[in-house]
C-alpha positions in Angstrom: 58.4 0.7 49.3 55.3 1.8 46.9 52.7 4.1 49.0 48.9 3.8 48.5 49.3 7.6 48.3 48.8 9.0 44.5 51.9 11.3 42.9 50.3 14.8 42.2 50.7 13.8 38.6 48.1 11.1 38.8 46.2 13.0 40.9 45.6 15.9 38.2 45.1 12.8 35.5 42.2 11.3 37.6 40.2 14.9 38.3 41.0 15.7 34.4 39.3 12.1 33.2 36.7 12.5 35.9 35.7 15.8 34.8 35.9 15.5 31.1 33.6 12.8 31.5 31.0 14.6 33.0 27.8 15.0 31.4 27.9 18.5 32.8 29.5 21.7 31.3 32.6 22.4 33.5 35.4 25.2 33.1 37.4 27.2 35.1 39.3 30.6 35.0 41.8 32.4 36.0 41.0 34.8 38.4 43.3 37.7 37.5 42.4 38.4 33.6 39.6 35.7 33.3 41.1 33.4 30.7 39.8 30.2 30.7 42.2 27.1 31.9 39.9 24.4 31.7 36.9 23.4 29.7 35.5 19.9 29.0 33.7 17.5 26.7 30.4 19.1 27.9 31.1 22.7 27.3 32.4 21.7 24.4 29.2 20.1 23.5 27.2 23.2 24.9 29.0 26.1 23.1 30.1 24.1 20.1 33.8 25.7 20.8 36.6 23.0 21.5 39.0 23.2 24.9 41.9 23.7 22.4 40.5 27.1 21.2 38.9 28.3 24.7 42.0 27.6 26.7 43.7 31.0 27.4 41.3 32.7 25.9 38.4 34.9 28.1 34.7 35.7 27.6 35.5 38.7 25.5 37.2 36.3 22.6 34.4 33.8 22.6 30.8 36.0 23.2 29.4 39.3 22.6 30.6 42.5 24.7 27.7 43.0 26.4 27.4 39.0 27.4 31.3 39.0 28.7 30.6 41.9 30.5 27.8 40.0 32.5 30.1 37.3 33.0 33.2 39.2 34.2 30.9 40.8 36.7 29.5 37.6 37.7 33.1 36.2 38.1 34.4 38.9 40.2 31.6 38.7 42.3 32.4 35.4 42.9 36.2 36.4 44.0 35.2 38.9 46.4 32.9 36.4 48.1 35.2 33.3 48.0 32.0 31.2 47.8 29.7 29.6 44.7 27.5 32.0 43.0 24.5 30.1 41.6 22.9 31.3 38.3 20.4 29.8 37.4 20.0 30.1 33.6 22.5 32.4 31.6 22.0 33.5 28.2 24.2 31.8 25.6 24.4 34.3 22.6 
């Protein structure tokens, strides 16, 4: 008997389509060493670096010191919290 239930395989297919077809700029990091594990069409688009050479790589690779510094802080900020830090505008090199 099939379920309606989808397998956690599909599951991780849909929210991968869904959000690499989002006109917004979407990643996501690991939280212990901040490499990136996700990163779609739109930050693509936005930072003019593909997924395949942002994945497992962090801020420090792919922007200046000072700039990945910001981030990291903004990002561990966000841990200790366990809630959405909104930022309103940040600088792109």
């Amino acid at each position: 008997m099939k379920t309606n239930f989808a397998t956690e395989k599909e599951t991780q297919q849909f929210l991968k389509v869904f959000l690499d077809n989002l006109p917004y700029p979407i990643f996501v990091k690991r939280a212990k060493d901040g490499g990136f594990v996700y990163w779609n069409k739109a930050e693509e688009d936005l930072v003019g670096i593909s997924a395949a050479s942002a994945l497992n790589k962090t801020d420090f690779d792919i922007v200046p010191k000072a700039q990945a510094e910001f981030f990291r802080k903004m990002d561990m900020e966000v841990f200790k919290k366990g809630s959405v830090l909104i930022i309103p505008e940040e600088p792109l090199y």
